[in-house]
FISE-28778 format. One line per 8 residues: number of its first residue (from 1); for each residue x, y, z of C-alpha. Coordinates in steps of 0.2 Angstrom, whole numbers. Layout:
BEGIN
NUM> X/Y/Z  ...
//
This chain:
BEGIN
1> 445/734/925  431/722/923  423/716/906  404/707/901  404/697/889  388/693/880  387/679/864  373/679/853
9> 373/665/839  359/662/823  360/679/818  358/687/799  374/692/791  364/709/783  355/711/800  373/708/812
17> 381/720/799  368/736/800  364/734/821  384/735/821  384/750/810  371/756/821  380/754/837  395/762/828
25> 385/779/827  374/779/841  393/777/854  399/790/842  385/802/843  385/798/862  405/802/862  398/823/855
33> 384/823/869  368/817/854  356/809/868  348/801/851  359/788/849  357/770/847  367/766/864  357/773/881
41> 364/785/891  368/775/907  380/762/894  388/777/891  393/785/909  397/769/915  407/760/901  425/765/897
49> 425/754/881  414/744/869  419/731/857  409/723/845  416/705/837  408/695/823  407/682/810  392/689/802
57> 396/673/791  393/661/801  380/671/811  389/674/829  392/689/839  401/695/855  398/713/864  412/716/875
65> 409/733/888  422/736/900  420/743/917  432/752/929  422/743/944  414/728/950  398/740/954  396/748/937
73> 399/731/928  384/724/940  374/741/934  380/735/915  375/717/918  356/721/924  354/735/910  360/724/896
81> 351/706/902  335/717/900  340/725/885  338/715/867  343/717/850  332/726/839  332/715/827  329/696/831
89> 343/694/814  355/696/828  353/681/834  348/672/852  361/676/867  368/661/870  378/669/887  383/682/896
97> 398/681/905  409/694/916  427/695/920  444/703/929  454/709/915  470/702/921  481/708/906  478/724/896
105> 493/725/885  498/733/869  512/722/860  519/718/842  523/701/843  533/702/826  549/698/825  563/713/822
113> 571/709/806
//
């Protein structure tokens, strides 16, 4: 599995808050077949996951879409570098990086008591 990485950094906390919402519904109504949603279809037939991580506080973002090869991450990667945010109160992209996910594990690391 592959992943792109993109940062984004000066954003609005209201603005980062509601385009998150937005993303939220538009891979949810994509996930029941809505072709009106806020992610387009091509995201969605060649992603297998989506995560969204931020500190609206403190302005910053991450978008993290994971891909089962190297061909659909490239496909990701040239869709995404043209797309922007809606809003420009989620910030400039600071970077946009991709990567081997090496590890994929699901693990409590809490000690038995």
């Amino acid at each position: 599995m592959y992943v792109r990485i993109a940062r984004f950094e000066g954003g609005s906390a209201e603005v980062i808050r509601s385009e998150a919402e937005e993303m939220r519904k538009g891979v949810e109504a994509a996930r029941h077949g809505d072709p009106s949603g806020h992610m387009p279809s091509e995201l969605t037939r060649l992603t297998r996951r989506l995560e969204v991580f931020a500190d609206a506080d403190h302005g910053k973002v991450a978008v993290a879409v994971y891909c089962s090869t190297t061909e659909e991450l490239d496909e990701v990667d040239r869709i995404m570098a043209a797309m922007s945010p809606r809003e420009s109160g989620w910030g400039k992209r600071v970077s946009a990086d991709t990567y081997e996910v090496v590890v994929d594990e699901v693990t409590s690391l809490r000690m038995a008591s």
